[in-house]
mmCIF file of the N, C-alpha and C atoms, coordinates in Angstrom:
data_MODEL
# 
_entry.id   MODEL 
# 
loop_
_atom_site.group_PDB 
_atom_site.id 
_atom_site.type_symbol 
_atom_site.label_atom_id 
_atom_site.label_alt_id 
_atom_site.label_comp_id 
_atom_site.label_asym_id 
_atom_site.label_entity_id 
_atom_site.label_seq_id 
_atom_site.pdbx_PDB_ins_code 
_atom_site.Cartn_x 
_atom_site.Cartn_y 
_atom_site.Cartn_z 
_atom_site.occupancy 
_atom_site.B_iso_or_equiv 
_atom_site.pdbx_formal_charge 
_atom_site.auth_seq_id 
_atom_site.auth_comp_id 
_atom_site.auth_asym_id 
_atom_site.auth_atom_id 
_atom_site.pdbx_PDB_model_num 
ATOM 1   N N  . UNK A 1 1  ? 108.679 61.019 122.157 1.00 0.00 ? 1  UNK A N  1 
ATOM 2   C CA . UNK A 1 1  ? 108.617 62.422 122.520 1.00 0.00 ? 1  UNK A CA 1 
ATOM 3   C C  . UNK A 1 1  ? 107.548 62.623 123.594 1.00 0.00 ? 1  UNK A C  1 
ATOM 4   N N  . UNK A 1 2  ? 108.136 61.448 124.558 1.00 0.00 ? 2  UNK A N  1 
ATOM 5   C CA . UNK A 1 2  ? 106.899 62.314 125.723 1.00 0.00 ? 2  UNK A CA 1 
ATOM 6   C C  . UNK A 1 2  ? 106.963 63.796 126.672 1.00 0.00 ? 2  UNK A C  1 
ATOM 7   N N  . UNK A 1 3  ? 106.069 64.278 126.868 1.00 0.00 ? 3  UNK A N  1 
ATOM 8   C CA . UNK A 1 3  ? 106.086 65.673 127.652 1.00 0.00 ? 3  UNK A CA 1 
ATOM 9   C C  . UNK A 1 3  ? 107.368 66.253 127.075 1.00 0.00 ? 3  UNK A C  1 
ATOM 10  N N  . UNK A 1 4  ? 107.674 66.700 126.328 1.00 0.00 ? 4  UNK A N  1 
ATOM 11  C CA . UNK A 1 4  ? 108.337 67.348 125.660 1.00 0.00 ? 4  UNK A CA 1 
ATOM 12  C C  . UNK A 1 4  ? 108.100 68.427 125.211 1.00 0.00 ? 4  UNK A C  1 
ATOM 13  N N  . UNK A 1 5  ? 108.343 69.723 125.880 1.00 0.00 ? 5  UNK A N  1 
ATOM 14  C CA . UNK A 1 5  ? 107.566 71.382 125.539 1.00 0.00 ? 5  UNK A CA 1 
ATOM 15  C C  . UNK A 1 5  ? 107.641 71.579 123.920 1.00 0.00 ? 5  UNK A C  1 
ATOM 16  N N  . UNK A 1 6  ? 108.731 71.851 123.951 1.00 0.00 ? 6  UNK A N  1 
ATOM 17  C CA . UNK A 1 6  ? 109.763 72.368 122.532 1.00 0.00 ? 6  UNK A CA 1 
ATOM 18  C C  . UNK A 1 6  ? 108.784 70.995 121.560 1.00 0.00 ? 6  UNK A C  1 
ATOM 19  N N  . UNK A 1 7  ? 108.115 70.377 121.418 1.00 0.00 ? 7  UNK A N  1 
ATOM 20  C CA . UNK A 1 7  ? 107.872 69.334 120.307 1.00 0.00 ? 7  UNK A CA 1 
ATOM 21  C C  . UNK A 1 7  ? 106.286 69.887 120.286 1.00 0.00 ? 7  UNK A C  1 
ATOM 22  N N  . UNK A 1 8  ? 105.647 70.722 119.062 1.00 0.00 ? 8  UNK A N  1 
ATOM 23  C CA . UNK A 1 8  ? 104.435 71.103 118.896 1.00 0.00 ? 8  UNK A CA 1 
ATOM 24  C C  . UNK A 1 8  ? 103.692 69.593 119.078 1.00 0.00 ? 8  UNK A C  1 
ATOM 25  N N  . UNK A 1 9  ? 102.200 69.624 119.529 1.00 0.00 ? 9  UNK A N  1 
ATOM 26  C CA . UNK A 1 9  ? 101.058 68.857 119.862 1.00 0.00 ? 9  UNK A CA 1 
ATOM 27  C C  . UNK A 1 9  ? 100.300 68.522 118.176 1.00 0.00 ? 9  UNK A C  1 
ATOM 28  N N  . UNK A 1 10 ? 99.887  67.086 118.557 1.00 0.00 ? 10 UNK A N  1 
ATOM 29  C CA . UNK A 1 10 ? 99.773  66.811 117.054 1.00 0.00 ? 10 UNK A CA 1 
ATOM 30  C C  . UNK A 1 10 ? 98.461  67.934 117.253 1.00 0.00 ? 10 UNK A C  1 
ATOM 31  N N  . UNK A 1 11 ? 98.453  68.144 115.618 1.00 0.00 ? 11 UNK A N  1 
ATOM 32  C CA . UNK A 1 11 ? 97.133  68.402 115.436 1.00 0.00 ? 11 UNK A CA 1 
ATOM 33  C C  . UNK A 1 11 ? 97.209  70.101 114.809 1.00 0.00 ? 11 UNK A C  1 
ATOM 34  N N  . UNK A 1 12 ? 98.220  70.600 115.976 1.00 0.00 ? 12 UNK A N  1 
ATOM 35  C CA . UNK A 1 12 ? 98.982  72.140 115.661 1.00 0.00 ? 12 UNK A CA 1 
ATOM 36  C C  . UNK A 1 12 ? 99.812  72.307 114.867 1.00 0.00 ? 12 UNK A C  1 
ATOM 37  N N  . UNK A 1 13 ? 98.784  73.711 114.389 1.00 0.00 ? 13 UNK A N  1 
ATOM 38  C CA . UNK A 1 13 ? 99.922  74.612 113.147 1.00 0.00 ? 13 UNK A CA 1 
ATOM 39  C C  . UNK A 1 13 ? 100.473 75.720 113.637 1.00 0.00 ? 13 UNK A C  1 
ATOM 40  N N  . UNK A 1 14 ? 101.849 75.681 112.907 1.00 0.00 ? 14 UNK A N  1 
ATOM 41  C CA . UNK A 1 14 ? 102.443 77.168 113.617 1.00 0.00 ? 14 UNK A CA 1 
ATOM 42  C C  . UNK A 1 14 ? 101.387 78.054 112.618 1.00 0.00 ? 14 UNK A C  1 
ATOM 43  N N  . UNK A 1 15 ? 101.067 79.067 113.467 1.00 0.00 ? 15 UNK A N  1 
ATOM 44  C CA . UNK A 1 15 ? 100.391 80.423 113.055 1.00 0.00 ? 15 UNK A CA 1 
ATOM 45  C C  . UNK A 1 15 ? 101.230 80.928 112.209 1.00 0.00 ? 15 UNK A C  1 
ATOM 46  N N  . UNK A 1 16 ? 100.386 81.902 110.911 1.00 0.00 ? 16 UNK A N  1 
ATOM 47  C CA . UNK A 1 16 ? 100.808 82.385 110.106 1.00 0.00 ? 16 UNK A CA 1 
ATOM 48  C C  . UNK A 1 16 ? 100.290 83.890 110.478 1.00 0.00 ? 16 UNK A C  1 
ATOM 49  N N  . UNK A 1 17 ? 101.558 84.671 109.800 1.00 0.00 ? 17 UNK A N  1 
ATOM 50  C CA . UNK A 1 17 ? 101.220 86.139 109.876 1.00 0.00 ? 17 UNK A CA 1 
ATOM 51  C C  . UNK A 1 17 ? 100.214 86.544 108.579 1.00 0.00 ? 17 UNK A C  1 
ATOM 52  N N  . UNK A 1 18 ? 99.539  87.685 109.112 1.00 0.00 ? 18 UNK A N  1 
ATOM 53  C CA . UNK A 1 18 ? 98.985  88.321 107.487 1.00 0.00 ? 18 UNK A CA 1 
ATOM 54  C C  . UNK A 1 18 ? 99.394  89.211 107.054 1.00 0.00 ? 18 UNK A C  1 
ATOM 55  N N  . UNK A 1 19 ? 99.804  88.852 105.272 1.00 0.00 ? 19 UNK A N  1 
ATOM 56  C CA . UNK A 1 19 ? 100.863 89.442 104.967 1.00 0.00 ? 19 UNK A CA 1 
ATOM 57  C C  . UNK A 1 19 ? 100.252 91.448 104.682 1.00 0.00 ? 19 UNK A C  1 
ATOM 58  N N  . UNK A 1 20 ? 99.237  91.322 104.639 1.00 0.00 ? 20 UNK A N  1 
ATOM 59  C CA . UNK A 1 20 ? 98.789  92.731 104.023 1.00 0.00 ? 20 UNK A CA 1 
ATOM 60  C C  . UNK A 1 20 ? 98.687  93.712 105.681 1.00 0.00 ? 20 UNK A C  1 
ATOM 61  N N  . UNK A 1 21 ? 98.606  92.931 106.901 1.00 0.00 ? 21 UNK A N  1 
ATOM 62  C CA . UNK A 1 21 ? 98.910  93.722 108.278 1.00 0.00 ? 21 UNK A CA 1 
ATOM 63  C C  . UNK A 1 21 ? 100.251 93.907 108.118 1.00 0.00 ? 21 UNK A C  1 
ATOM 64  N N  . UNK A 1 22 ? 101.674 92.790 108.122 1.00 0.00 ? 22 UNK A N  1 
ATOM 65  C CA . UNK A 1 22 ? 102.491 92.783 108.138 1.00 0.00 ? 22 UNK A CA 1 
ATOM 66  C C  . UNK A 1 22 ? 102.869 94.103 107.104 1.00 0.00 ? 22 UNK A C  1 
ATOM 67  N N  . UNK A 1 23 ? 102.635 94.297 106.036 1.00 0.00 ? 23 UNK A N  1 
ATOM 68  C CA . UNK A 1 23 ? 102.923 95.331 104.847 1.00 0.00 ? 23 UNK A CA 1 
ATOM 69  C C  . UNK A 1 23 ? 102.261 96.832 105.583 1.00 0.00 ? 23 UNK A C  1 
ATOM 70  N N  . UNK A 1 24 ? 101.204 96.870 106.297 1.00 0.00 ? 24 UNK A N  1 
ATOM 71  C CA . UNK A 1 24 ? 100.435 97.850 106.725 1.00 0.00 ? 24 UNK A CA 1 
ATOM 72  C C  . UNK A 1 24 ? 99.761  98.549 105.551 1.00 0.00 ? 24 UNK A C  1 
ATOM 73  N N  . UNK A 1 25 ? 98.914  97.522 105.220 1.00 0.00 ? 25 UNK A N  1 
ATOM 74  C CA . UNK A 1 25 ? 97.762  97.702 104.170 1.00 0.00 ? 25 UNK A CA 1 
ATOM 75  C C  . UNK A 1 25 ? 96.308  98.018 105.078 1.00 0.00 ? 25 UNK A C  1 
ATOM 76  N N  . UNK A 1 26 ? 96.046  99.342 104.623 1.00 0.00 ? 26 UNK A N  1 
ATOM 77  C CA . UNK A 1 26 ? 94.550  99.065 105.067 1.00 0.00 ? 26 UNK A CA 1 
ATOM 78  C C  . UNK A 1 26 ? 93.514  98.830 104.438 1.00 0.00 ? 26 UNK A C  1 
ATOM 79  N N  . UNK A 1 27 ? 93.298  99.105 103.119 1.00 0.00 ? 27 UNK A N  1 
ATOM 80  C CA . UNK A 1 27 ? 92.812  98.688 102.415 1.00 0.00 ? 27 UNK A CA 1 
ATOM 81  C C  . UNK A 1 27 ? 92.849  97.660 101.284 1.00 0.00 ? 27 UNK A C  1 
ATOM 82  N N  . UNK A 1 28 ? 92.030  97.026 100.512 1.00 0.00 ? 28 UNK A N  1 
ATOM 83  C CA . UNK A 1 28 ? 92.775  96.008 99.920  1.00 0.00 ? 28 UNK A CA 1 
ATOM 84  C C  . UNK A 1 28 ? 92.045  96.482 98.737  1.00 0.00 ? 28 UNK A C  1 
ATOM 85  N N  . UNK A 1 29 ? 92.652  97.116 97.587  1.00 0.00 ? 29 UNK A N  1 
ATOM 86  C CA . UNK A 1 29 ? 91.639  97.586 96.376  1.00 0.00 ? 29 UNK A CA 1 
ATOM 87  C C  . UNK A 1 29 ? 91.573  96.390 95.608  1.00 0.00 ? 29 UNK A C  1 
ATOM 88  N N  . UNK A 1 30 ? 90.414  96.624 94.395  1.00 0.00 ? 30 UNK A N  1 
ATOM 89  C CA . UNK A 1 30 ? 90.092  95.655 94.169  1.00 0.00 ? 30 UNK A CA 1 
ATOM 90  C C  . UNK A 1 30 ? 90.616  95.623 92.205  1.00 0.00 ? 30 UNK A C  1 
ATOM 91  N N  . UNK A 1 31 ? 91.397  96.751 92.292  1.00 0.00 ? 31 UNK A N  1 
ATOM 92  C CA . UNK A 1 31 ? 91.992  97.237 90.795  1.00 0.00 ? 31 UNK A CA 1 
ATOM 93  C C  . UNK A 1 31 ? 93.629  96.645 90.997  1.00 0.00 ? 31 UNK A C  1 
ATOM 94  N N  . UNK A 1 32 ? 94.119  96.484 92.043  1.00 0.00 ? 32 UNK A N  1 
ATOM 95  C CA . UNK A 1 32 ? 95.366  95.669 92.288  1.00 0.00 ? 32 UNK A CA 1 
ATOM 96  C C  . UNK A 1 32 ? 95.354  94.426 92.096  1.00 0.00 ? 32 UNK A C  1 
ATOM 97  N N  . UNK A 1 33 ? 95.100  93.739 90.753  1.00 0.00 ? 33 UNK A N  1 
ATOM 98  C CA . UNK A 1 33 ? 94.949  92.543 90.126  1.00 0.00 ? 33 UNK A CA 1 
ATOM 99  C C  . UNK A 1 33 ? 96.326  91.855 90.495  1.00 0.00 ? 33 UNK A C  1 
ATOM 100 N N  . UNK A 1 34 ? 97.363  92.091 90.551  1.00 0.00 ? 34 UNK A N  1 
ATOM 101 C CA . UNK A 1 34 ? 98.816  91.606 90.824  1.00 0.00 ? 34 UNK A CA 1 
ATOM 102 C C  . UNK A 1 34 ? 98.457  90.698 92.254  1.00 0.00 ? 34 UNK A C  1 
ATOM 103 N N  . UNK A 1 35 ? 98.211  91.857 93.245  1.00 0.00 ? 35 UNK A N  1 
ATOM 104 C CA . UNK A 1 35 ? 97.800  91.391 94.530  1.00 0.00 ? 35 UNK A CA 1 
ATOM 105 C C  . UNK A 1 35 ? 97.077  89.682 94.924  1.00 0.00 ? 35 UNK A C  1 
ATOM 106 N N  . UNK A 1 36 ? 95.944  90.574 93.795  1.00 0.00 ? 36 UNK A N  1 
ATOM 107 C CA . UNK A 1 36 ? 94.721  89.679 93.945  1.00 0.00 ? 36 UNK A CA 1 
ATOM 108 C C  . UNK A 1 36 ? 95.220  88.514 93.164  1.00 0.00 ? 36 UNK A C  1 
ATOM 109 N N  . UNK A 1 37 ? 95.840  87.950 92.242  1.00 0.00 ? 37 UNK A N  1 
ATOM 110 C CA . UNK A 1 37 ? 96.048  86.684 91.619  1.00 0.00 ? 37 UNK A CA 1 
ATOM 111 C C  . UNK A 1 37 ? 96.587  86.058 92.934  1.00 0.00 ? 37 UNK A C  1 
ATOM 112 N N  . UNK A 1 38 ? 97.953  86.240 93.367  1.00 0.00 ? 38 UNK A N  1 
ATOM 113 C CA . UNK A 1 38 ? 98.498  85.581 94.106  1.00 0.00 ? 38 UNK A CA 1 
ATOM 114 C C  . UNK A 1 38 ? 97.686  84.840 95.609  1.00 0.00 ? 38 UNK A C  1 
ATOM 115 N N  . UNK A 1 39 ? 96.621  85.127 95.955  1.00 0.00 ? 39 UNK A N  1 
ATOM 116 C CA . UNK A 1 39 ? 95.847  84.560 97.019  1.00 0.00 ? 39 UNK A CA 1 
ATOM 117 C C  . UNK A 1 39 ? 94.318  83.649 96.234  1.00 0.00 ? 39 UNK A C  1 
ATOM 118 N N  . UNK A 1 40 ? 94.675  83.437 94.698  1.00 0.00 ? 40 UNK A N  1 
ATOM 119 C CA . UNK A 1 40 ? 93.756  82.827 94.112  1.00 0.00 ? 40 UNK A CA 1 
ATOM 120 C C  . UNK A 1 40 ? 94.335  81.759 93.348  1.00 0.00 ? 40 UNK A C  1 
ATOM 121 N N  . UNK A 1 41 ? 93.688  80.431 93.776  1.00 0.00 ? 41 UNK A N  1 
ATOM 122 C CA . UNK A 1 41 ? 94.560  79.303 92.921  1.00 0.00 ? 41 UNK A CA 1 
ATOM 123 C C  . UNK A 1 41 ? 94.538  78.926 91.489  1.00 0.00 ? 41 UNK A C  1 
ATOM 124 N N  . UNK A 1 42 ? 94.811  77.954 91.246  1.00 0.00 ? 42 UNK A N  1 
ATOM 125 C CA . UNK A 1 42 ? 95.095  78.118 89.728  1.00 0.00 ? 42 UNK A CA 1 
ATOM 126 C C  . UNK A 1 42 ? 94.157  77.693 88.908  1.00 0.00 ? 42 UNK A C  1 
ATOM 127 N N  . UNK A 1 43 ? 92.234  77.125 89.814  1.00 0.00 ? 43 UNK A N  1 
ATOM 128 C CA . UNK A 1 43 ? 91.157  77.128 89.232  1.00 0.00 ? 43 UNK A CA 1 
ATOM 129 C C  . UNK A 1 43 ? 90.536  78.422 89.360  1.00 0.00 ? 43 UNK A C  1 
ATOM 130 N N  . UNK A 1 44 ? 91.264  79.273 89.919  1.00 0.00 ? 44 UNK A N  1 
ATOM 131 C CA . UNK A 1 44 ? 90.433  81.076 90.370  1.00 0.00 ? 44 UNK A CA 1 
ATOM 132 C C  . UNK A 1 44 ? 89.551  80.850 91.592  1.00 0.00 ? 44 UNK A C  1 
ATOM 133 N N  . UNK A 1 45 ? 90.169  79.718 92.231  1.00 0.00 ? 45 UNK A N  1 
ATOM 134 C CA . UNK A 1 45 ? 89.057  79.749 93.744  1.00 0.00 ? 45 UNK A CA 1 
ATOM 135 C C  . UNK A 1 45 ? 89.698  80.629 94.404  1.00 0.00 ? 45 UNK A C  1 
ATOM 136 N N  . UNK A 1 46 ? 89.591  81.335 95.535  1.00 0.00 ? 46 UNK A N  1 
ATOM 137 C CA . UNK A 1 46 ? 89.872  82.069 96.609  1.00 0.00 ? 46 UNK A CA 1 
ATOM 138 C C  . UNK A 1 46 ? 90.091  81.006 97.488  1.00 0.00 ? 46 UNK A C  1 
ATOM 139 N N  . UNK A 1 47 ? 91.461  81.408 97.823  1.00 0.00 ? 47 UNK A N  1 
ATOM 140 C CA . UNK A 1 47 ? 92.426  80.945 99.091  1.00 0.00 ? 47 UNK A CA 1 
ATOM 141 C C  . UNK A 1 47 ? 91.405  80.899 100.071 1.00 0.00 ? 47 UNK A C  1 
ATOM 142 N N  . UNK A 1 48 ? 91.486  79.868 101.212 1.00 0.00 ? 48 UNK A N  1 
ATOM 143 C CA . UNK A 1 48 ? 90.942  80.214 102.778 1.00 0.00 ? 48 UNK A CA 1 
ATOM 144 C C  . UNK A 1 48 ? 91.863  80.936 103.338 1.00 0.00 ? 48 UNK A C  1 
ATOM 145 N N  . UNK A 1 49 ? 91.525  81.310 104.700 1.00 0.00 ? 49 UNK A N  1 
ATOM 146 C CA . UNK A 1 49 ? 92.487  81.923 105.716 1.00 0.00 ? 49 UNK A CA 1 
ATOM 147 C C  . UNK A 1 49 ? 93.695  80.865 106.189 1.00 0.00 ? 49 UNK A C  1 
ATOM 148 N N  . UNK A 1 50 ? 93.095  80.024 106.624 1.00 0.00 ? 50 UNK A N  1 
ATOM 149 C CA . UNK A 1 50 ? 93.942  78.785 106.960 1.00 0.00 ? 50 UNK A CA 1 
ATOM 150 C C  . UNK A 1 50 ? 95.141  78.471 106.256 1.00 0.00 ? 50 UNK A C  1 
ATOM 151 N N  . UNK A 1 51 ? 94.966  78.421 104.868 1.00 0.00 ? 51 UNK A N  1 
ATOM 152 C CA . UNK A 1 51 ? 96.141  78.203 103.653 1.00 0.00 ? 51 UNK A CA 1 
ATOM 153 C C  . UNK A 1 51 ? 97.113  80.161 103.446 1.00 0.00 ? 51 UNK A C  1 
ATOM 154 N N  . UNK A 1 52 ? 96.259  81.068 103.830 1.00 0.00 ? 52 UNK A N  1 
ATOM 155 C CA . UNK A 1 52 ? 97.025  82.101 103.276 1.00 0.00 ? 52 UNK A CA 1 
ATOM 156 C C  . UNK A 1 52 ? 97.478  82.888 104.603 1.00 0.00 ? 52 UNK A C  1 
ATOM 157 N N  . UNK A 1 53 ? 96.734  82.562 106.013 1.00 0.00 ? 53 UNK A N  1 
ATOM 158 C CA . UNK A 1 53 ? 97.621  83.120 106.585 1.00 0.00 ? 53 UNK A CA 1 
ATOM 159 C C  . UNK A 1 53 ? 96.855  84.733 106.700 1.00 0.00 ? 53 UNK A C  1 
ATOM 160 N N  . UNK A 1 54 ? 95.511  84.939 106.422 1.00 0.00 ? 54 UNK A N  1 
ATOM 161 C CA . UNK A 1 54 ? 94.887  86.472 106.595 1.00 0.00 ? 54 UNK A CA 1 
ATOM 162 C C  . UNK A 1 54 ? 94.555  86.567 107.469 1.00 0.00 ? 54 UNK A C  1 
ATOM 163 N N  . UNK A 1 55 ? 93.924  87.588 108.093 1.00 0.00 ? 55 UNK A N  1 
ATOM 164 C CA . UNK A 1 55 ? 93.521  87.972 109.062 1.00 0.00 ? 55 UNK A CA 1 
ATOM 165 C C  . UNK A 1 55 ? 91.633  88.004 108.969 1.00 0.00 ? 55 UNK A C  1 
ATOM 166 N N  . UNK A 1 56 ? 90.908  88.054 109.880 1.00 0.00 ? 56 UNK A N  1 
ATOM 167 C CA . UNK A 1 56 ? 89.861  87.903 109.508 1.00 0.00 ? 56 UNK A CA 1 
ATOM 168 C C  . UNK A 1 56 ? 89.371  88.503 108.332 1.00 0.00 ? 56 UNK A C  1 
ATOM 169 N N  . UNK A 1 57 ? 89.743  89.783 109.282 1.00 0.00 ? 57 UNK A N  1 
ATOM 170 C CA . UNK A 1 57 ? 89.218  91.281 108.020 1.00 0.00 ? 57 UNK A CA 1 
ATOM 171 C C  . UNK A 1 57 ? 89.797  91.490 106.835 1.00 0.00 ? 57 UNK A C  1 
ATOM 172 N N  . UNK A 1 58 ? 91.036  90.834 106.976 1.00 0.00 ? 58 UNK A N  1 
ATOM 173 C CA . UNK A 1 58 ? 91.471  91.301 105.561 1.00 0.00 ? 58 UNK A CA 1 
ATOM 174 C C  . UNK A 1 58 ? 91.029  90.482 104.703 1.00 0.00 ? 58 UNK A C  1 
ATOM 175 N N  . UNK A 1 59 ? 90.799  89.295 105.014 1.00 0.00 ? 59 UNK A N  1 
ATOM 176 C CA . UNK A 1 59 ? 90.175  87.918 104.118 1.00 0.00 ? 59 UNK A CA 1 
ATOM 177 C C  . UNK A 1 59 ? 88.672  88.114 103.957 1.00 0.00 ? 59 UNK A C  1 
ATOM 178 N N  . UNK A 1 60 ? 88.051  89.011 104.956 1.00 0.00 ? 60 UNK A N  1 
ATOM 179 C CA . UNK A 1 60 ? 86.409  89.442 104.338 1.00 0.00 ? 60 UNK A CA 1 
ATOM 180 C C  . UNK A 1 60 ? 87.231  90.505 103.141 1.00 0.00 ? 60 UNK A C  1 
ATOM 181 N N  . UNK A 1 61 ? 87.740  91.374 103.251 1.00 0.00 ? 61 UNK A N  1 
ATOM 182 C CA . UNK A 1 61 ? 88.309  92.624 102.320 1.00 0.00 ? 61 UNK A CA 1 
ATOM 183 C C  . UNK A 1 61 ? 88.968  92.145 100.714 1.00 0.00 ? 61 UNK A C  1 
ATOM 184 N N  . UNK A 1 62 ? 89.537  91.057 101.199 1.00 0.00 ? 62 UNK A N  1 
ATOM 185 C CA . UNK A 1 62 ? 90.192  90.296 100.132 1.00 0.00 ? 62 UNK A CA 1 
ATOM 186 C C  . UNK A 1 62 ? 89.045  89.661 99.016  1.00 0.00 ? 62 UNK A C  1 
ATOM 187 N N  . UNK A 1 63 ? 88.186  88.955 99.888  1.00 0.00 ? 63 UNK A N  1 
ATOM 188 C CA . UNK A 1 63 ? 86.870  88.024 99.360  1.00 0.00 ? 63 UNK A CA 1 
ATOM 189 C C  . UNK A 1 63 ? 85.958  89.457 98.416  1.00 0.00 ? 63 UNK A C  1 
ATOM 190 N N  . UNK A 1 64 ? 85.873  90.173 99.210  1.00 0.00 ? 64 UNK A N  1 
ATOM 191 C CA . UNK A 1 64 ? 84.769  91.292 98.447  1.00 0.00 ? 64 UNK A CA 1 
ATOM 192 C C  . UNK A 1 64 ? 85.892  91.773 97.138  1.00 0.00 ? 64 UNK A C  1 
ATOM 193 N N  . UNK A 1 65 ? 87.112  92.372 97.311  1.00 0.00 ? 65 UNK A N  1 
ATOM 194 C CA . UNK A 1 65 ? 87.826  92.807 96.302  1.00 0.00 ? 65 UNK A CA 1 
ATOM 195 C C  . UNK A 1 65 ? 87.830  91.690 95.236  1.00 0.00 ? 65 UNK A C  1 
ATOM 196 N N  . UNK A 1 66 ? 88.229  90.258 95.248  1.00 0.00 ? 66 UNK A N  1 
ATOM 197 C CA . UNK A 1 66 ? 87.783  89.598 93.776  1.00 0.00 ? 66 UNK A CA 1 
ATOM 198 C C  . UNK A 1 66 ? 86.985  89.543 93.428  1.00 0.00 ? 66 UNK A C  1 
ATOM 199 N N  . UNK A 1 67 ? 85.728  89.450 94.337  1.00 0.00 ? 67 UNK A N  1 
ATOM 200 C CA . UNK A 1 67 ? 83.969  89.451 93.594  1.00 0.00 ? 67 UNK A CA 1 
ATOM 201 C C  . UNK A 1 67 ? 84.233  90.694 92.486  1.00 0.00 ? 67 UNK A C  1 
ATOM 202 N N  . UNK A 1 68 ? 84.578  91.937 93.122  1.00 0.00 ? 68 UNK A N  1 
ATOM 203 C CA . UNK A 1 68 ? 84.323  93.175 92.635  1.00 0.00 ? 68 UNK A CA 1 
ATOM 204 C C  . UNK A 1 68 ? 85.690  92.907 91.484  1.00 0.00 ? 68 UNK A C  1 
ATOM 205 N N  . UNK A 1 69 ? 86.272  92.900 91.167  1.00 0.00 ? 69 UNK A N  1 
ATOM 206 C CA . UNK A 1 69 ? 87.315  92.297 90.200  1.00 0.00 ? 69 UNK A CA 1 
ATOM 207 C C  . UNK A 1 69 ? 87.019  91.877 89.325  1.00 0.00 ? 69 UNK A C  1 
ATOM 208 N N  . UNK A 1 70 ? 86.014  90.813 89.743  1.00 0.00 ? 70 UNK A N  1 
ATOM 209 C CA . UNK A 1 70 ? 85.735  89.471 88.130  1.00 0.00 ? 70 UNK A CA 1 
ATOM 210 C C  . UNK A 1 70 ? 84.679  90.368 87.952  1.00 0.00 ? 70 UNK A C  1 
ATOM 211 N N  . UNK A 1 71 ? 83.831  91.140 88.766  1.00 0.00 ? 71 UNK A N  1 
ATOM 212 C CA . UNK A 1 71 ? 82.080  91.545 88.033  1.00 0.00 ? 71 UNK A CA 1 
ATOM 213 C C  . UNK A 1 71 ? 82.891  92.641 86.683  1.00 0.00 ? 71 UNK A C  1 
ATOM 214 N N  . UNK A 1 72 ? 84.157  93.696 87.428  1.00 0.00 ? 72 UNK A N  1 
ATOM 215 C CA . UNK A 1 72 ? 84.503  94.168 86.521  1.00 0.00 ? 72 UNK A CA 1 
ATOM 216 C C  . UNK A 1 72 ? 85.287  94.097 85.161  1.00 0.00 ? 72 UNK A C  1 
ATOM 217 N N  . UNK A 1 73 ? 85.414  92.345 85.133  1.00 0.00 ? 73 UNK A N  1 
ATOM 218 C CA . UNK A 1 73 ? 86.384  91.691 84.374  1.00 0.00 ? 73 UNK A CA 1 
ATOM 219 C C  . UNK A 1 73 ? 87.791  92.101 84.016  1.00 0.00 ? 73 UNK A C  1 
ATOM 220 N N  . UNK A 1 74 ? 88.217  92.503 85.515  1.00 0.00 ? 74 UNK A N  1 
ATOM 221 C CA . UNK A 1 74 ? 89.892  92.361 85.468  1.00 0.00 ? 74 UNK A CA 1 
ATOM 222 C C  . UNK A 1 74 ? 90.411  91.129 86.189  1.00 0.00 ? 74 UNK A C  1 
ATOM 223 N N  . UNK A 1 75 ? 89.444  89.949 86.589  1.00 0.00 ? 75 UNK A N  1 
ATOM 224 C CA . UNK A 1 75 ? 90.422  89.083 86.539  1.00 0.00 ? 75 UNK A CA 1 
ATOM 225 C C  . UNK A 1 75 ? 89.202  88.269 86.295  1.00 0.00 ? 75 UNK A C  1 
ATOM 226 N N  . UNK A 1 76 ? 89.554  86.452 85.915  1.00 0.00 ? 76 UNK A N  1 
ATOM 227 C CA . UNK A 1 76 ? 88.676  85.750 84.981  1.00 0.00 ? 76 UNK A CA 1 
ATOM 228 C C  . UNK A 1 76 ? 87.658  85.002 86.306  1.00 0.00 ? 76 UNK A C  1 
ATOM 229 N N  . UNK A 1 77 ? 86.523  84.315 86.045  1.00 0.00 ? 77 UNK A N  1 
ATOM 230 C CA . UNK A 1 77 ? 86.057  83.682 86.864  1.00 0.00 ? 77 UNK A CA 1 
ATOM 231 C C  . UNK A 1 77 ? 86.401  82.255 87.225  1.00 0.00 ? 77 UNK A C  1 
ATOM 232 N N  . UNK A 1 78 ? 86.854  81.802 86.373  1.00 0.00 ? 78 UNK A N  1 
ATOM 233 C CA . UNK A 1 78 ? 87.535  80.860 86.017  1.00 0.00 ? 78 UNK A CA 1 
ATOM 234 C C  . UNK A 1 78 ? 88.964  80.826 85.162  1.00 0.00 ? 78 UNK A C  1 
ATOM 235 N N  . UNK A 1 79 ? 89.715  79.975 85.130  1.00 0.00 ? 79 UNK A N  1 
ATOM 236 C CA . UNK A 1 79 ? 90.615  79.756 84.279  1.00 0.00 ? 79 UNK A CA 1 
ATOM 237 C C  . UNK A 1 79 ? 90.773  79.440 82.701  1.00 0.00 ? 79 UNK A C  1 
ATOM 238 N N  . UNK A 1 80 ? 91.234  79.673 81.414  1.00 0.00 ? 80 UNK A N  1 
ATOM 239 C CA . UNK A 1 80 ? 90.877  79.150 80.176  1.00 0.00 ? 80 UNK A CA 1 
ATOM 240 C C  . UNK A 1 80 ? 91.246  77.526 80.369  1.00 0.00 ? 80 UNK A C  1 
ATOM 241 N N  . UNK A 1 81 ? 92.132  76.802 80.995  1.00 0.00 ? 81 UNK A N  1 
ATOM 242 C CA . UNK A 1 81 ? 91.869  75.363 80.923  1.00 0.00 ? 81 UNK A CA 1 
ATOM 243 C C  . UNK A 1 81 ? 90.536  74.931 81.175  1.00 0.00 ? 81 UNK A C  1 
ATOM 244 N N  . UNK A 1 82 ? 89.865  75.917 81.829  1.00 0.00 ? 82 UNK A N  1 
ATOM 245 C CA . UNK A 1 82 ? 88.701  75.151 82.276  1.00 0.00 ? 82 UNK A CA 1 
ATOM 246 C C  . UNK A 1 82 ? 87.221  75.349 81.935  1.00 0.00 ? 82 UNK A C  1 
ATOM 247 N N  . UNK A 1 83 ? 87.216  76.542 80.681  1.00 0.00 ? 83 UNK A N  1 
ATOM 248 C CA . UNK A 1 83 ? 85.816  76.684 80.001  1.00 0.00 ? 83 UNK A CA 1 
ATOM 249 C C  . UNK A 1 83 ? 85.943  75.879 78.989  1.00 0.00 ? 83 UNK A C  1 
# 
């Protein structure tokens, strides 16, 4: 595949959209536990941008809404496999 346009360059990822711009979310509350599981893996770490595809701001917005989540214990800090 030499000089070949159409054949992405190693190394490149196709860009991902963010899904909460795409939805036209402006805010990201932090009581929408539904939301919030799905961008948290299955040890309760928080997704990067890279893997989910956010946007800066919404991934600072996202990051503050689970802090504020677990302090209020609607979602766990961890997982029960893992205490």
């Amino acid at each position: 595949m030499i000089n070949n346009p159409s054949h992405p360059k190693k190394g490149h990822l196709k860009t991902k959209e963010c899904k909460f711009t795409k939805a036209g979310i402006e805010y990201i509350d932090y009581k929408d536990t539904d939301t919030l599981l799905r961008f948290i893996n299955d040890q309760g770490k928080i997704l990067p941008r890279r893997v989910t595809g956010n946007s800066a701001r919404h991934q600072r917005q996202f990051s503050t809404a689970v802090k504020r989540a677990r302090f209020m214990a609607l979602i766990p800090y961890v997982t029960e496999n893992l205490r």
